[in-house]
Steps between C-alpha positions, in 0.01 A plus 500: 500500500611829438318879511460693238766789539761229552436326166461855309865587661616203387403503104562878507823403554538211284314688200708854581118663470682826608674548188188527273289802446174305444118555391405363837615437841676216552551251825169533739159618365290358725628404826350258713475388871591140510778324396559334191486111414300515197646658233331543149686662194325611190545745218208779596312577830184426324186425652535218361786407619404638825235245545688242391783580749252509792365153377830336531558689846728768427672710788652714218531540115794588292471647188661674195200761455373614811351835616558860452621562172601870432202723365200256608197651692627508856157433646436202614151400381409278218669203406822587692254565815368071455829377461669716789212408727552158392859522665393715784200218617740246492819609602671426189811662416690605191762508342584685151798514327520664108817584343711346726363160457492553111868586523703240764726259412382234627151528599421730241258466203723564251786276708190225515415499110839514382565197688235300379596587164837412576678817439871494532766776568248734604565864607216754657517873371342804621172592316320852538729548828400216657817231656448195304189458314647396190640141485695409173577132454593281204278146382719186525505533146314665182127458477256622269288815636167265437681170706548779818135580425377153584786475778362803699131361400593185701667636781290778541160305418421861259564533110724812460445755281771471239661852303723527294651259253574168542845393559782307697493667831776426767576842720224582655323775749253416745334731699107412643199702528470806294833452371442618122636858557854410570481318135744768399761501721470112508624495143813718577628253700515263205183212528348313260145543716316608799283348697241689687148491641315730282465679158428858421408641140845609439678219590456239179662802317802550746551150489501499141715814436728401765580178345364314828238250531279592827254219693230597679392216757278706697539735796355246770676185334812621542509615857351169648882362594625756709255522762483146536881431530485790758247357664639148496818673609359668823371178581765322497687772707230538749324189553145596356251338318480654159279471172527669156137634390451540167193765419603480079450790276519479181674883454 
């Protein structure tokens, strides 16, 4: 068992959450009373999710998109009023943590896809001022762009958009969630594609002028593995019980 403040010190550390200027606070939204055993990890602090958590018995969540986000309506009424009360009723705490679990080495969601795909030599580079969000790794060997379509499609469970044209692709850029605006300064450094989480109108142009191919595998498909391993990490570390929830989206 462990409280709440203690585990938040703990991955603030571990994740350096100091060292990003973020669109959200990260460590403790919601603190709670009792200690935690339960742990359940997830994606978004959805209702969904919410309920789903409280099923299983949760003392606290962790999650990638929590509450807060710069520019919202600061009231709390509405849907952010259920889902808060939702925590509040039962004591539930949680957890958030944005950029800096998109950007970690090892826990990270970039750190977590690259793996599975088996990237090699990999290096992290600063994107839009951020430490680290941009992880650059090379394929075992040459694929075609369509063969790392139906990779990502069965690792990820999602059919990626595809742009740009088709060819051998080795070097490659990963970099989750809303990814597609670093497209540019991923091709400086050299790749043969980038893998994101979503597309924007732009972006099949870029990757086309740029001479890159770019995958879209969607925003919530690719930052599944990062709160999980975090959350199978913390349990490991602190004895608790711990569960990854999966409330899918199809953005």
């Amino acid at each position: 068992m462990v409280q709440i403040a203690a585990l938040a010190g703990y991955c603030d550390d571990l994740l350096q959450a100091d060292a990003f200027g973020d669109y959200a606070p990260n460590g403790v939204q919601v603190a709670n009373e009792r200690p935690i055993e339960t742990l359940i990890s997830g994606v978004t602090a959805s209702q969904r999710f919410l309920d789903a958590a409280l099923a299983i018995g949760a003392d606290a969540v962790l999650v990638h998109h929590g509450y807060f986000w710069k520019g919202e309506d600061a009231r709390v009424v509405g849907m952010k009023a259920a889902r808060l009360r939702t925590l509040l009723r039962h004591d539930i705490g949680v957890l958030a943590y944005h950029l800096p679990l998109d950007a970690h080495p090892d826990y990270g969601n970039n750190a977590q896809l690259a793996h599975r795909l088996g990237l090699q030599r990999q290096t992290r580079h600063e994107a839009a001022g951020i430490p680290g969000l941009l992880l650059v790794g090379c394929l075992p060997a040459p694929v075609p762009g369509r063969e790392l379509a139906e990779q990502l499609t069965e690792l990820l469970a999602r059919t990626p958009i595809h742009a740009g044209h088709d060819s051998d692709v080795q070097r490659v850029a990963v970099c989750s969630g809303a990814g597609q605006r670093f497209i540019g300064q991923a091709a400086a450094l050299g790749v043969d594609a980038v893998i994101s989480g979503e597309i924007s109108e732009p972006t099949a142009h870029e990757a086309r002028e740029l001479g890159v191919q770019y995958f879209a595998a969607g925003h919530h498909a690719t930052e599944r593995d990062g709160p999980r391993a975090l959350g199978e990490h913390l349990a490991e570390r602190f004895g608790l019980r711990h569960e990854f929830v999966d409330d899918d989206n199809p953005a």
